[in-house]
Kinemage of the C-alpha trace (Angstrom):
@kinemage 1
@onewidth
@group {chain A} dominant
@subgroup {mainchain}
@vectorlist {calphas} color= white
{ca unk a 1} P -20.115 3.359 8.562
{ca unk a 2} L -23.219 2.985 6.082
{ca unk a 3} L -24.199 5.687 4.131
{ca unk a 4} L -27.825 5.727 3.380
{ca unk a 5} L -29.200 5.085 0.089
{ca unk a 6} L -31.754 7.321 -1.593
{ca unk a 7} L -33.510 6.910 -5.058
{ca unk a 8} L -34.250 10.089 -7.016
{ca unk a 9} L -35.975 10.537 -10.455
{ca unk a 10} L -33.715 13.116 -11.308
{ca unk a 11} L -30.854 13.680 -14.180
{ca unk a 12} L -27.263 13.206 -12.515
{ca unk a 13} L -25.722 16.825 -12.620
{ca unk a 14} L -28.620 17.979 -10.616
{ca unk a 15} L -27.920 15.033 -8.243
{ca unk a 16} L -24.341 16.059 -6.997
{ca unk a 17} L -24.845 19.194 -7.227
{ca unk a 18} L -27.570 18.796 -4.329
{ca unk a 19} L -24.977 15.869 -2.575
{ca unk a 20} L -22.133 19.249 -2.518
{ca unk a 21} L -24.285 21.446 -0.996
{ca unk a 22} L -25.024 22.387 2.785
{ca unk a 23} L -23.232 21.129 5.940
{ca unk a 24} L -20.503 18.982 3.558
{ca unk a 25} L -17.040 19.119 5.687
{ca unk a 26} L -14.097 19.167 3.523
{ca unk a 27} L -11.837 17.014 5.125
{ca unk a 28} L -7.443 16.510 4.424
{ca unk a 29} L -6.759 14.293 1.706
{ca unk a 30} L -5.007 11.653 4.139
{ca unk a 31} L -8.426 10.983 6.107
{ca unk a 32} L -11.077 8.985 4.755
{ca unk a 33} L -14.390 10.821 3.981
{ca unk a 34} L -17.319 10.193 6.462
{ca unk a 35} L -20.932 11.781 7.223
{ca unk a 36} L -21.147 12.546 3.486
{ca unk a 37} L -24.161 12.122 1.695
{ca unk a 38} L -24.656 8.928 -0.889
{ca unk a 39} L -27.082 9.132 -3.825
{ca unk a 40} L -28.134 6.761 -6.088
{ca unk a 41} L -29.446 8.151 -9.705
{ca unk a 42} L -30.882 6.766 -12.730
{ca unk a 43} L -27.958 6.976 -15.178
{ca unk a 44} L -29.904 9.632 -17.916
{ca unk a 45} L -29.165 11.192 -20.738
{ca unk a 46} L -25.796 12.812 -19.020
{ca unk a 47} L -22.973 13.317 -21.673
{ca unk a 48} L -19.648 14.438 -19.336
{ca unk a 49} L -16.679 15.338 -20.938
{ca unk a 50} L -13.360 13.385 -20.768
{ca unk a 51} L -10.863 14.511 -17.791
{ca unk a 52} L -7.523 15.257 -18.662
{ca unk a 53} L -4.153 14.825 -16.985
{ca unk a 54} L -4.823 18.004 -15.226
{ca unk a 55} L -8.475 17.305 -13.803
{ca unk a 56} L -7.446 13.630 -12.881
{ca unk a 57} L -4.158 12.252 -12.624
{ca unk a 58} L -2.454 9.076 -10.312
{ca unk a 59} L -6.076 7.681 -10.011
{ca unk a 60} L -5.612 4.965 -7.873
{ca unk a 61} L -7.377 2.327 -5.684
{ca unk a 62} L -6.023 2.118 -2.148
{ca unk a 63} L -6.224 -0.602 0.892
{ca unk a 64} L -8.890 -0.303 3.451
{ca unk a 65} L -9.039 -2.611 6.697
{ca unk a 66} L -11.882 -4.461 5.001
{ca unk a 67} L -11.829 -4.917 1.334
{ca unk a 68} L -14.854 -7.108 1.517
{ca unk a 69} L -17.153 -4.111 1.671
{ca unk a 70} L -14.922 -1.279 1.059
{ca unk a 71} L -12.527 0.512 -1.043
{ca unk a 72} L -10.854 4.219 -0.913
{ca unk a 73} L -10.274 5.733 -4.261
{ca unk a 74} L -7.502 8.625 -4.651
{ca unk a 75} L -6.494 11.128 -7.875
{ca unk a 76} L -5.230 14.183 -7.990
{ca unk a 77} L -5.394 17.846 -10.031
{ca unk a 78} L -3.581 20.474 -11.100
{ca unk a 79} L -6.132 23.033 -9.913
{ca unk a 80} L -8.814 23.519 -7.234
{ca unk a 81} L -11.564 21.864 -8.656
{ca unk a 82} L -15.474 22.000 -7.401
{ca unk a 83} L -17.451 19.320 -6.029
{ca unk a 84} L -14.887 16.372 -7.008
{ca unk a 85} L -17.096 12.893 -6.458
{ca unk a 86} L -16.422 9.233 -7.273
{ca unk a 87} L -19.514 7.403 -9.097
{ca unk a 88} L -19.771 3.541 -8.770
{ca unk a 89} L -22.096 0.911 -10.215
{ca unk a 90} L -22.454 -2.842 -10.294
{ca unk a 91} L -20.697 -4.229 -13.481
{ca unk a 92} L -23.405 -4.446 -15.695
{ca unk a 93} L -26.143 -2.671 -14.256
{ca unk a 94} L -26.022 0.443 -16.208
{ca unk a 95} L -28.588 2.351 -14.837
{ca unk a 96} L -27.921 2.999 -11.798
{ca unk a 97} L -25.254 4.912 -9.919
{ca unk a 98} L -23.958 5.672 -6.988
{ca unk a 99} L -22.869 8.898 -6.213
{ca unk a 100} L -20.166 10.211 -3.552
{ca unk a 101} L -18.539 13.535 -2.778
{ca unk a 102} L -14.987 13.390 -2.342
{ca unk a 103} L -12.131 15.139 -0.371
{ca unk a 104} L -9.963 18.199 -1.637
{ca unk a 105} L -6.932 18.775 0.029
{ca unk a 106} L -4.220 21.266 -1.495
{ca unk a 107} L -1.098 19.897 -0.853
{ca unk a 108} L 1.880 22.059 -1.168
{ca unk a 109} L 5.494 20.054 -1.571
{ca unk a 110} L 8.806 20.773 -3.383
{ca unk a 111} L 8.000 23.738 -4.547
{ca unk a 112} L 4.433 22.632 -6.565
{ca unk a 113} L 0.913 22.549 -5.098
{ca unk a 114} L -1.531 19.418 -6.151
{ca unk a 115} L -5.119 18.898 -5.500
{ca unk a 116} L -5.644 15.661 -3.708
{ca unk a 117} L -9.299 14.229 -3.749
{ca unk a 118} L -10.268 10.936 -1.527
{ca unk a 119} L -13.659 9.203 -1.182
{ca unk a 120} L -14.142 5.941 1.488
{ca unk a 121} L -17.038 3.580 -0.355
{ca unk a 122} L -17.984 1.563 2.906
{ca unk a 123} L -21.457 0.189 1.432
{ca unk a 124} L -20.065 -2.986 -1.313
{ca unk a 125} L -21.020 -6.124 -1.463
{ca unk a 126} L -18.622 -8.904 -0.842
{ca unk a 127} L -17.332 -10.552 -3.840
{ca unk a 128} L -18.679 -8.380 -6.797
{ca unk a 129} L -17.536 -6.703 -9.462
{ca unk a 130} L -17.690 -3.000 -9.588
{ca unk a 131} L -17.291 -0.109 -12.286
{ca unk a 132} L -15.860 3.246 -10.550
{ca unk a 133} L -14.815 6.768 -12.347
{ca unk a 134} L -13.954 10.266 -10.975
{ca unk a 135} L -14.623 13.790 -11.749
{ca unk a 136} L -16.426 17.067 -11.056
{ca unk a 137} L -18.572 19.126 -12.750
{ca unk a 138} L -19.375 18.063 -16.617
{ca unk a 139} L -15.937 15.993 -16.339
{ca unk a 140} L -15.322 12.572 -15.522
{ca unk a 141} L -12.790 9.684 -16.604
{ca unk a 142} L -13.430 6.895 -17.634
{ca unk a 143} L -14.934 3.919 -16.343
{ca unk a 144} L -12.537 1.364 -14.532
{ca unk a 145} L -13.384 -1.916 -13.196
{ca unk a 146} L -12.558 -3.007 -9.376
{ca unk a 147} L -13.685 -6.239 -7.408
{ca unk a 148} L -14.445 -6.432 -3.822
{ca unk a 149} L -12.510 -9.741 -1.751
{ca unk a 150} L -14.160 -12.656 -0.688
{ca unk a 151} L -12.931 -16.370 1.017
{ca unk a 152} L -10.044 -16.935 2.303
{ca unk a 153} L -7.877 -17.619 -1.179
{ca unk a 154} L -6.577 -15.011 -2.855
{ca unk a 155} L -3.115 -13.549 -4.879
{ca unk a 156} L -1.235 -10.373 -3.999
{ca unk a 157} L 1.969 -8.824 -5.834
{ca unk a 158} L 4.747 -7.714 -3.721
{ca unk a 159} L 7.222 -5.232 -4.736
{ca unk a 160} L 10.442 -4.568 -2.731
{ca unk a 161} L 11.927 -1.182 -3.063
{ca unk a 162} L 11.278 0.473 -5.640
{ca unk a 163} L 13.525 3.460 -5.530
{ca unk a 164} L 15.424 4.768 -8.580
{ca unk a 165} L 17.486 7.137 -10.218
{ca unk a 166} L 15.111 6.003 -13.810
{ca unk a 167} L 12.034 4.676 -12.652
{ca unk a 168} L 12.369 3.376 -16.248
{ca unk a 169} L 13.316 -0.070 -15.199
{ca unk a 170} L 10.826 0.088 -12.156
{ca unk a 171} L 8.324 0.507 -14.555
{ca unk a 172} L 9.028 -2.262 -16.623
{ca unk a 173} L 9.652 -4.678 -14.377
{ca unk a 174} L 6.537 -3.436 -12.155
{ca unk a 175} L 4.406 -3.698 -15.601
{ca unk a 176} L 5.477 -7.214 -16.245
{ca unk a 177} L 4.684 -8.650 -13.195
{ca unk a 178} L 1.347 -7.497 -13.375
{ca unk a 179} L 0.545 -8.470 -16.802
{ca unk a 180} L 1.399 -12.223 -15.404
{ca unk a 181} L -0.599 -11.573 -12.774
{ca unk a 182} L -4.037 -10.312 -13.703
{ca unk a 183} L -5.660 -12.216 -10.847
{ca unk a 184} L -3.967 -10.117 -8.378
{ca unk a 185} L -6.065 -8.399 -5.987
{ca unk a 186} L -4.224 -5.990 -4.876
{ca unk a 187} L -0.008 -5.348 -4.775
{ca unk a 188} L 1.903 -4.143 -2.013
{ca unk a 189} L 5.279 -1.689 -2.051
{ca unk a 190} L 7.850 -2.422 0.788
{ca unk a 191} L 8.680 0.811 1.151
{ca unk a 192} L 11.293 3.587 -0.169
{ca unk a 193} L 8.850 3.740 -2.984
{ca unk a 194} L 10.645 6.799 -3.807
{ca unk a 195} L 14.429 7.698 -3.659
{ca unk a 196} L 13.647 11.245 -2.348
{ca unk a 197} L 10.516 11.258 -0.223
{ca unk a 198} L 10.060 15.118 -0.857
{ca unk a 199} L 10.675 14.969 -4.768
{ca unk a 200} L 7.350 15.663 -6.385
{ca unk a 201} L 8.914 14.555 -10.274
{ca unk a 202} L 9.580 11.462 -8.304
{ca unk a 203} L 5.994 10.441 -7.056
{ca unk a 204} L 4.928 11.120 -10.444
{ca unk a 205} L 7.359 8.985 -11.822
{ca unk a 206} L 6.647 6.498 -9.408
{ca unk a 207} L 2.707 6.392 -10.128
{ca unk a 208} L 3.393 6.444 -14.149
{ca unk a 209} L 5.374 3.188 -13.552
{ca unk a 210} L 2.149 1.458 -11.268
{ca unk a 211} L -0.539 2.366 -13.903
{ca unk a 212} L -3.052 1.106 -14.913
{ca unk a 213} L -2.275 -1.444 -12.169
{ca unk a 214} L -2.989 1.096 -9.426
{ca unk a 215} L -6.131 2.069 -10.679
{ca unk a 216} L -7.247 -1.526 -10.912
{ca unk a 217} L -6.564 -3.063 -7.607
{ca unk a 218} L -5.024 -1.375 -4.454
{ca unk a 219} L -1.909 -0.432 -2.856
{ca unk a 220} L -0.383 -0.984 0.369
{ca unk a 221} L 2.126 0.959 0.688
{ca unk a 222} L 5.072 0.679 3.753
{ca unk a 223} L 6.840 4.325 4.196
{ca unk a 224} L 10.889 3.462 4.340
{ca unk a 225} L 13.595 5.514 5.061
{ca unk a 226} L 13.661 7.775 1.862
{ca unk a 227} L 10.251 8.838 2.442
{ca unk a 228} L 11.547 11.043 5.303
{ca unk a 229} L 14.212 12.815 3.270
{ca unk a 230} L 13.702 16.522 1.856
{ca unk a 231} L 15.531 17.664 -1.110
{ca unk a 232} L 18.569 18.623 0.511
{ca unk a 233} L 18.612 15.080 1.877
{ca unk a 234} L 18.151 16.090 5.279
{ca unk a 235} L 15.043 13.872 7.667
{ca unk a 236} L 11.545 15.568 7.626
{ca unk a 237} L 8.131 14.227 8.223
{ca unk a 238} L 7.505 11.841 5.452
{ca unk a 239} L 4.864 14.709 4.534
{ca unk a 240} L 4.194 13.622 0.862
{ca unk a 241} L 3.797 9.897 1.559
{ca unk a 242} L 1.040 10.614 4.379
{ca unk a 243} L -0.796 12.880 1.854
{ca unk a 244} L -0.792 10.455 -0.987
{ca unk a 245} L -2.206 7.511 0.590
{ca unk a 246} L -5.203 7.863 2.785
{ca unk a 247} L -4.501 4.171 4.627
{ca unk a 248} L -7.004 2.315 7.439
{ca unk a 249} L -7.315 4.432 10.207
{ca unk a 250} L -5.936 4.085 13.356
{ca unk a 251} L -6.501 5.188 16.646
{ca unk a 252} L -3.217 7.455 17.397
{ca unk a 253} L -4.355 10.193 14.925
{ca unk a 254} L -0.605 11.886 15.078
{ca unk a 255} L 0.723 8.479 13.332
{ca unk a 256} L -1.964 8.188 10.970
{ca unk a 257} L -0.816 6.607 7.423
{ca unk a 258} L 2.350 5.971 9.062
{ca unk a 259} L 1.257 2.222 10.598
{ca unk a 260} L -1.691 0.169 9.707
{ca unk a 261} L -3.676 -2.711 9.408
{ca unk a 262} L -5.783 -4.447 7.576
{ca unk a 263} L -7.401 -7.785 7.146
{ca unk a 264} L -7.593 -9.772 3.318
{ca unk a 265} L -9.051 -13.472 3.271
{ca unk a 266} L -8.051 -15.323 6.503
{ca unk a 267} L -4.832 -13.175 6.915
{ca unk a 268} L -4.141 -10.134 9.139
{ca unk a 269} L -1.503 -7.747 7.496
{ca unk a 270} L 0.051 -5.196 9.966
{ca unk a 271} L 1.791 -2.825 8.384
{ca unk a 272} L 4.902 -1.128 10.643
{ca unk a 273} L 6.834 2.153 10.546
{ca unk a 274} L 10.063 1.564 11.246
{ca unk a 275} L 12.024 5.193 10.946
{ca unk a 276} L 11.886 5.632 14.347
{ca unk a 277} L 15.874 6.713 13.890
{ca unk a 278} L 14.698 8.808 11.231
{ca unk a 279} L 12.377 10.351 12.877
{ca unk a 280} L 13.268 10.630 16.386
{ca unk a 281} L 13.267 14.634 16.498
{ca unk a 282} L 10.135 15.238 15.401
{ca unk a 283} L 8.401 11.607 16.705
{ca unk a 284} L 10.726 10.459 19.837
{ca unk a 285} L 8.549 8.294 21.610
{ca unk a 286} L 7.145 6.177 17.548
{ca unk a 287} L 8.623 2.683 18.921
{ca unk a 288} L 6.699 2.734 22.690
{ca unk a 289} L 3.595 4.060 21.186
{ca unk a 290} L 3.990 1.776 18.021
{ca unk a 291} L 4.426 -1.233 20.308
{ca unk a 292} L 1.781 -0.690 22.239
{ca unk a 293} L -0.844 -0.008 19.433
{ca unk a 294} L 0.791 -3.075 17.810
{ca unk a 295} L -0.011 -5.015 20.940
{ca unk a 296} L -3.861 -4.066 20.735
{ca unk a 297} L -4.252 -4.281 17.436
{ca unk a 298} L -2.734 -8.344 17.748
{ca unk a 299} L -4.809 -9.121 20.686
{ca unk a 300} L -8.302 -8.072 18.766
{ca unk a 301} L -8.025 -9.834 15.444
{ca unk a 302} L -9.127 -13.538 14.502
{ca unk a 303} L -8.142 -13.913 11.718
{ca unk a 304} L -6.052 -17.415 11.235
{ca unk a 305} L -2.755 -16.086 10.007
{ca unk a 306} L -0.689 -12.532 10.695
{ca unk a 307} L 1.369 -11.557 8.090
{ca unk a 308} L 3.966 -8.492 9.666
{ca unk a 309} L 5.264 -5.671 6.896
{ca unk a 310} L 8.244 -4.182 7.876
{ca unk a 311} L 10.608 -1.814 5.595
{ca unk a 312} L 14.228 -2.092 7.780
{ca unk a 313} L 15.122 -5.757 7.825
{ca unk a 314} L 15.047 -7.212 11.626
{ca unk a 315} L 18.665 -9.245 10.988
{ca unk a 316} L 22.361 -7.267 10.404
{ca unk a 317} L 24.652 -8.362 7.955
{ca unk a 318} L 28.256 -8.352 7.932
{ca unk a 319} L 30.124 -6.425 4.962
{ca unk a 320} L 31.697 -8.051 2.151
{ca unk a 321} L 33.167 -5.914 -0.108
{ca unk a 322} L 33.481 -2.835 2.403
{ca unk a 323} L 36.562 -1.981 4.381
{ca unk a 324} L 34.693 -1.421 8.024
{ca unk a 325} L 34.024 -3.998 10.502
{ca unk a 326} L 29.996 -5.488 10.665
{ca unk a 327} L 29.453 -8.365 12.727
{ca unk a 328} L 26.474 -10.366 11.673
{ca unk a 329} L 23.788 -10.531 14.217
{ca unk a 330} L 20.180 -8.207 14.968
{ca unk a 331} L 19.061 -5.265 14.022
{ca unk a 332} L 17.686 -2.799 16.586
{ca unk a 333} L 14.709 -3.313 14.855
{ca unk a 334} L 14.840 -7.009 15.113
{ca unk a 335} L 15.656 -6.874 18.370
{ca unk a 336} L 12.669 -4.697 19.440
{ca unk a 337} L 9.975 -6.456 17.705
{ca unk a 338} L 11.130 -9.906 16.760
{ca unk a 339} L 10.488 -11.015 20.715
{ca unk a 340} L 6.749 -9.929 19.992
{ca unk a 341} L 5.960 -11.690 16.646
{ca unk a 342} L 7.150 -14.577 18.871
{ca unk a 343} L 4.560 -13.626 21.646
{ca unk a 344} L 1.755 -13.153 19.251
{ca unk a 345} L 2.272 -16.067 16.906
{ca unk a 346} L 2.952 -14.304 13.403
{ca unk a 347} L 3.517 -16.665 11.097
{ca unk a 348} L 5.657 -14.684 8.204
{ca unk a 349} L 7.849 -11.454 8.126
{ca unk a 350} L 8.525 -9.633 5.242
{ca unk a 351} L 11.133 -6.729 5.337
{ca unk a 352} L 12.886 -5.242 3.015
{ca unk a 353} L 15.360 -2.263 3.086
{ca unk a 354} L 18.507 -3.809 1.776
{ca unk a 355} L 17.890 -4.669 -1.523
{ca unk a 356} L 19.033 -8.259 -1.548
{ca unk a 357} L 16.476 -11.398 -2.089
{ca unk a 358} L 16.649 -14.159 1.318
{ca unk a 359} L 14.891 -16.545 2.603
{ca unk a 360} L 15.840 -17.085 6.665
{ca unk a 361} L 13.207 -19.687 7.006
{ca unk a 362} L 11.595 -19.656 10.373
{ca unk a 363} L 13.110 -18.146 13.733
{ca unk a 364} L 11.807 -17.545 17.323
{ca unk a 365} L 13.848 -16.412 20.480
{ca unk a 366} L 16.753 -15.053 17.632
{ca unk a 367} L 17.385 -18.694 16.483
{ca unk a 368} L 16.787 -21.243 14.016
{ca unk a 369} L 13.220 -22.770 15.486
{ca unk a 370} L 9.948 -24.107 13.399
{ca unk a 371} L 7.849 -22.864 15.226
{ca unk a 372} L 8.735 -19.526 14.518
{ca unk a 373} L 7.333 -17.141 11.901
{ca unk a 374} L 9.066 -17.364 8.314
{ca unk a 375} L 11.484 -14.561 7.596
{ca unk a 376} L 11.841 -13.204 3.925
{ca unk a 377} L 13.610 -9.909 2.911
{ca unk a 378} L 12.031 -9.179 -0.361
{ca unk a 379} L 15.125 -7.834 -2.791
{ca unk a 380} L 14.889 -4.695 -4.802
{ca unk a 381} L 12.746 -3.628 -7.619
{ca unk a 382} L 14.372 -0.684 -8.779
{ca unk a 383} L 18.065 0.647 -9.785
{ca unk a 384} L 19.379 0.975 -6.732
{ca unk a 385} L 21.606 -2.136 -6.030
{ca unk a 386} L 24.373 -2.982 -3.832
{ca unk a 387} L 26.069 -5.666 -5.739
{ca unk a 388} L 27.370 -8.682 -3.471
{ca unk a 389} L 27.818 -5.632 -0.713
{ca unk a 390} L 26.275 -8.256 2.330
{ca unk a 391} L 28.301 -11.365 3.345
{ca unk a 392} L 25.843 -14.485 4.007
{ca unk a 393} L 24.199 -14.405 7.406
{ca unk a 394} L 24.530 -17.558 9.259
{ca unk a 395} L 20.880 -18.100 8.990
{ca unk a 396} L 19.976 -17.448 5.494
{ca unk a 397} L 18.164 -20.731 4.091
{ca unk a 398} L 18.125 -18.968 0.110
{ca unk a 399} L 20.403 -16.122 -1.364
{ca unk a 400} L 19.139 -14.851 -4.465
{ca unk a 401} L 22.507 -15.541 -7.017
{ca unk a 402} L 24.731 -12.372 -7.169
{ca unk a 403} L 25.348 -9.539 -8.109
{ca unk a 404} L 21.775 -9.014 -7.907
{ca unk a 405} L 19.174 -7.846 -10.311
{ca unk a 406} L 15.704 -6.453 -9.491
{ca unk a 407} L 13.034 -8.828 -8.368
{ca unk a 408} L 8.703 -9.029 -7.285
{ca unk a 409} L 7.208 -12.134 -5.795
{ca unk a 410} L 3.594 -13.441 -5.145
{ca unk a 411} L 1.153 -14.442 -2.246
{ca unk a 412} L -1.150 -16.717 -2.752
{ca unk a 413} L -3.319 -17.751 0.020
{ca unk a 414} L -5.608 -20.955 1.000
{ca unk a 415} L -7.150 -21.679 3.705
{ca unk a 416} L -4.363 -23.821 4.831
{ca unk a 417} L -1.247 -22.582 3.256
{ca unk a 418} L 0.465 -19.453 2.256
{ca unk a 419} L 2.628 -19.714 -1.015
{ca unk a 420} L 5.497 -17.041 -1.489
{ca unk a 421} L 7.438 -17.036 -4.897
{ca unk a 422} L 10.013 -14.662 -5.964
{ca unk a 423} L 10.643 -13.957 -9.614
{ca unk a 424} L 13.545 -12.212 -11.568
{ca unk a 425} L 11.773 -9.471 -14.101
{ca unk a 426} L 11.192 -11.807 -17.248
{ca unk a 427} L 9.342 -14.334 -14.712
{ca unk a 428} L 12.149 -16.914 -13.779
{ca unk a 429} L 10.996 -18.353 -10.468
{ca unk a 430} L 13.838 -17.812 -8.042
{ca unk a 431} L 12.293 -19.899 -5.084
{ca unk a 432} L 9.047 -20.824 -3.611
{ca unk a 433} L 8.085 -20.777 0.257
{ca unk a 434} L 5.182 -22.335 1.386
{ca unk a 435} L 3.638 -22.470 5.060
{ca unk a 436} L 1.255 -24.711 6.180
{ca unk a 437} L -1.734 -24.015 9.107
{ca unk a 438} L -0.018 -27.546 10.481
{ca unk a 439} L 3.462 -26.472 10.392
């Protein structure tokens, strides 16, 4: 949707305070914001004061289905604040400023209520360099660059799960890996982001660790098991994850910022929820209506490769240092979906879930085969390990050397290949995966 641009003579307070006014709909914090009204000022004499922690906090950039033209920016207060709007501008051009109202949705979790404000830009122009900053009233932070996608080659960071007991080492590892990789357009987070998905010091924690990254480029997140648990460790609705991260919307608005998609370069990233065992009191029929939006969504895109995100990993592994039986084999997640990345030609699966780095190279009908899509389970970024718990499966290609430590890898995409590295934290390449359009 294009908002409609206006040019007014006027001084910028005066502006949004006539953009909050009259038939604006406050909509929830996890939906974008539409059929709000766009301004575009002459930057005058307007002096705002800095926001602090409390007026803006966990500003952050996240995926939309087309980041060619659009971006959703997220923060969040302490209070109720009026009017909260997101101003952008052209890098350089200084003058002039667009203006948009954002969301306010009080969220109440674990015990602590937090003010979470969303605005959808929809109106970019491919391939440019942008200045954003949020605020209210006489407030606003400050200004932070953000760059809208273009071609088909680009570079992502991928974390695997970053749950901890000290996000300490999350942080670390997470702030290295961007600081090699400044050309990153935006990172995704495998899921269990958090250890306990109810945990409100924990989503701070966890944001702390991604900035400034976050508020450079965006997130896509994947929602993993521990996103469903509530402080007594008992399943819920992952109700904190679906607030924080207003994600591409989908058609099945009871499963919205659970599953998504969205589109980067030439590739097609669809993004799965796969809790269904988690979740099957309060969501009992997630896999039949997740398969067949999956199925719709695959049959509509063009894009020339489809890149699957999964948190549970699709193959089982056998025990090795634990007393009960585990035959090697398929997970029930495997076994649902693997038969339809076959049918719909994905070319790569990334999973994560049990915190160990390996490559499985390609397989179609559950065995070794070419022409099937690449299977990588990403490792584990946080301080949650499971030294040498998982004996070799008979089709791992690469096992990250054990006891394990935390890991991130790269994409890098071409028109005709996709490059996956992994990394150890101080930037030791543990292996390198290509696929090629001609494979």
């Amino acid at each position: 949707m294009k908002f409609t641009r206006k040019k007014l003579i006027i001084p910028i307070v005066a502006v949004l305070a006539v953009a909050a006014v009259a038939a604006y709909l406050w909509l929830p914090g996890t939906k974008a914001v539409a059929k709000q009204g766009l301004r575009a000022t002459k930057a005058a004499a307007a002096h705002y004061l800095p926001t602090e922690s409390v007026d803006a906090s966990n500003i952050r950039q996240v995926i939309t289905a087309d980041s060619t033209t659009s971006r959703t920016f997220m923060w969040q207060s302490d209070y109720a604040e009026d009017n909260p709007v997101v101003e952008y501008r052209k890098t350089g051009d200084d003058d002039t400023i667009m203006a948009l109202p954002a969301s306010s949705d009080a969220f109440n979790d674990d015990g602590v209520t937090t003010y979470i404000h969303t605005a959808t830009v929809t109106d970019l122009a491919p391939g440019t360099a942008y200045e954003y900053r949020v605020g209210y009233g006489d407030k606003r932070s400050s200004w932070t660059s953000f760059h809208t996608a273009e071609g088909s080659s680009f570079k992502s960071l991928i974390f695997p799960d970053s749950q901890s007991s000290d996000y300490s080492g999350w942080s670390s590892m997470a702030q290295a890996a961007w600081q090699r990789n400044q050309d990153a357009q935006f990172f995704i987070n495998m899921g269990d982001l958090v250890d306990n998905g109810q945990s409100h010091y924990q989503w701070n924690a966890w944001f702390d660790a991604v900035a400034p990254m976050i508020s450079r480029i965006p997130v896509a997140p994947l929602m993993g098991n521990h996103e469903t648990y509530n402080t007594d460790w008992k399943m819920r609705m992952p109700e904190a994850y679906t607030h924080l991260f207003a994600l591409p919307s989908i058609d099945m608005e009871k499963y919205q910022n659970q599953f998504y998609s969205f589109d980067y370069g030439d590739i097609h990233f669809v993004v799965l929820n796969t809790q269904a065992q988690e979740l099957a009191d309060f969501e009992p029929s997630l896999n039949d209506d997740e398969v067949a939006w999956f199925k719709e969504d695959m049959a509509k895109t063009t894009k020339k490769w489809k890149i699957v995100l999964m948190h549970k990993d699709p193959l089982q592994y056998g025990f090795a240092n634990r007393p009960e039986p585990r035959e090697e084999g398929f997970s029930p997640e495997g076994r649902l979906w693997m038969p339809l990345f076959d049918q719909y030609g994905v070319d790569a699966v990334l999973s994560a879930h049990l915190h160990t780095y390996r490559d499985r190279g390609h397989i179609k009908n559950f065995q070794r085969d070419e022409s099937g899509p690449l299977y990588i389970i990403t490792g584990v970024a946080g301080n949650v390990r499971y030294p040498s718990l998982w004996k070799q499966h008979s089709l791992d290609e690469y096992v990250a050397p054990q006891p394990e430590t935390d890991n991130y890898m790269t994409l890098e995409a071409t028109a005709d290949i996709l490059t996956f590295r992994s990394f150890l934290p101080d930037g030791q390449l543990l292996e390198e995966r290509s696929i090629s359009s001609h494979k």
